[in-house]
C-alpha positions in Angstrom: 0.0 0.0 0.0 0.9 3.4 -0.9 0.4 6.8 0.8 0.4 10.4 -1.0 1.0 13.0 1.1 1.4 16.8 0.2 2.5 20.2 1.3 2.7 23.7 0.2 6.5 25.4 0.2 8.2 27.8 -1.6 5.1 28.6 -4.0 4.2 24.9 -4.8 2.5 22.2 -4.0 5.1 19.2 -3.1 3.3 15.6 -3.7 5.5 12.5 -1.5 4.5 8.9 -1.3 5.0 7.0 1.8 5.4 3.0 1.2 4.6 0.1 3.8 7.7 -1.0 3.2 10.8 0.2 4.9 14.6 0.2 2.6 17.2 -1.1 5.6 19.7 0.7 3.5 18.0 4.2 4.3 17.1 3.7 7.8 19.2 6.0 10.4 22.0 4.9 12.3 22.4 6.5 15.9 26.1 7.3 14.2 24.6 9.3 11.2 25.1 12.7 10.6 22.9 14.9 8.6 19.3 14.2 7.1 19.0 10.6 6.3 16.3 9.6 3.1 13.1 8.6 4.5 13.2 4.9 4.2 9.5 4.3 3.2 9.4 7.1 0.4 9.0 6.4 -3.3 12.1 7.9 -4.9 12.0 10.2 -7.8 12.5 7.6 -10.7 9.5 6.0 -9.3 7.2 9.0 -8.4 5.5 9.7 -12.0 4.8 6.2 -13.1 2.8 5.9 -9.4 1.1 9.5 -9.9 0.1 8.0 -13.3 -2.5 6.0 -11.5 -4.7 8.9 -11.0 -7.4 9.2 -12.9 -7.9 12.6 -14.9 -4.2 13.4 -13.2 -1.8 15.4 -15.9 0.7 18.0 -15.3 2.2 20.5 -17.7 6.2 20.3 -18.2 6.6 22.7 -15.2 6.9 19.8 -12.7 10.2 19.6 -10.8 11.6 16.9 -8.8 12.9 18.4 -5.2 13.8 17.2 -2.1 12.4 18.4 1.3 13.9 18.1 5.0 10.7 17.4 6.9 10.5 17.1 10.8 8.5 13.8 11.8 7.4 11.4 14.4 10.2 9.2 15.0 11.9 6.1 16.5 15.1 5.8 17.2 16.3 4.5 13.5 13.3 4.8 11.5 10.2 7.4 10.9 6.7 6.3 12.1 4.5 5.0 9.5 1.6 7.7 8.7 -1.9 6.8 10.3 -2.8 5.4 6.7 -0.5 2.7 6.9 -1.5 1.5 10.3 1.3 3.5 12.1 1.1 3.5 16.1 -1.8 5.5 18.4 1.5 5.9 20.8 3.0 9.0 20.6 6.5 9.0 18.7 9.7 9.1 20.9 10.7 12.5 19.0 10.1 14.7 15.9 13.5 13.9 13.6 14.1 15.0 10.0 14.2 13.0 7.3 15.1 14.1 3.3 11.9 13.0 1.1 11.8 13.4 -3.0 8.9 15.0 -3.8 7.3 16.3 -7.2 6.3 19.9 -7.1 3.7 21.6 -8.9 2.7 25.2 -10.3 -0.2 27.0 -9.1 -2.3 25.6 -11.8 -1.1 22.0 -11.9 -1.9 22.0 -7.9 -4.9 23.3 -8.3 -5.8 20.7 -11.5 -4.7 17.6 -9.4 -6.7 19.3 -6.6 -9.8 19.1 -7.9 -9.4 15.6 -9.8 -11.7 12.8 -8.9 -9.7 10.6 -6.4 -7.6 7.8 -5.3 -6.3 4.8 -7.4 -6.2 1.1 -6.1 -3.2 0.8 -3.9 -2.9 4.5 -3.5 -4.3 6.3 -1.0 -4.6 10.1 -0.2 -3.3 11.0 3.2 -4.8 14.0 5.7 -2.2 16.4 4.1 -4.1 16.0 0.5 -7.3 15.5 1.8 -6.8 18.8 3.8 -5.2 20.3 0.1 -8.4 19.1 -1.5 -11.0 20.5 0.8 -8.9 23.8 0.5 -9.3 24.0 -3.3 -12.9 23.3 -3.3 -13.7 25.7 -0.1 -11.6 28.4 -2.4 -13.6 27.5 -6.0 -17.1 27.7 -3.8 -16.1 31.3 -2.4 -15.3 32.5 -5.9 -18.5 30.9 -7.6 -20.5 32.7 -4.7 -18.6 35.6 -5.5 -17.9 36.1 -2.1 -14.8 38.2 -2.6 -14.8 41.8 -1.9 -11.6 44.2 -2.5 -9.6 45.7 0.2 -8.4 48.9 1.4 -4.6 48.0 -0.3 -6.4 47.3 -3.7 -6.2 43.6 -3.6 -8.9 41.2 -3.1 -10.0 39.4 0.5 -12.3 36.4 0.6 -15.9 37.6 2.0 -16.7 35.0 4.9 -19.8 36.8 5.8 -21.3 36.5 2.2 -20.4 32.6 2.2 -23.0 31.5 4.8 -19.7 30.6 6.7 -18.8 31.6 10.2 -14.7 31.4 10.7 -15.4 29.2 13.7 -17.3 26.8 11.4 -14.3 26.6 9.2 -11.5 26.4 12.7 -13.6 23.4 13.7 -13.5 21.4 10.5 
């Protein structure tokens, strides 16, 4: 089973997958210096044929492969597995970083992928895209209510009021 996970950094949207299984050769020594690869990623040369699996998924030629430090809940040699893969209800002994490859999208490519119809078999989304996903279709619903208004420095706010939505609604979700 796969995982996709995804975060927003420098201006794009960075897309990971997490694997059930673990590479021994990337798991961290207690000798190791620096950011050691997440052992349970998908590594670039893999990451497009998985994303492939997607239906109505296609990105434009602006797609770059990056890599990412990220801070996570960690054992002594190893990351936690996300929730998704049946990682542990105990909390994790600390937060460590690990190097992941990621692919990372354009405003519009996000945004496309975003709003595309789901998972594939063997691929699931995790609560990073599922939280990227409800994002994109809160933002589309405030702009086909029109509930934007412009603001005293000439740019444009969203108009909570207007969207039938009060902010604590949107806090407890």
């Amino acid at each position: 089973m796969e995982v996709l996970h995804a975060l927003w950094a420098s201006g794009r949207l960075h897309l990971w997958i997490e694997t059930s299984t673990f590479s021994a050769a990337r798991t961290r020594r207690p000798e190791t210096q620096g950011t050691a690869p997440h052992p349970a990623m998908v590594g670039h040369a893999s990451l497009p044929e998985v994303l492939a699996r997607l239906p109505g998924v296609s990105f434009s030629p602006d797609v770059r492969y990056e890599s990412l430090k990220l801070s996570l809940p960690s054992g002594p040699k190893a990351p936690q597995a996300s929730p998704e893969l049946g990682g542990p209800d105990a909390a994790a002994e600390e937060m460590r970083f690990w190097k992941v490859e990621t692919l990372s999208l354009n405003a519009a490519d996000a945004f496309r992928f975003l709003s595309s119809p789901g998972e594939a078999p063997g691929l699931n989304f995790g609560a990073s895209v599922l939280f990227w996903k409800e994002a994109a279709a809160f933002a589309l619903g405030l702009i086909e209510k029109g509930c934007f208004a412009p603001a005293a420095s000439g740019a444009w706010k969203p108009d909570l009021e207007e969207s039938g939505f009060e902010a604590r609604d949107l806090l407890a979700q």
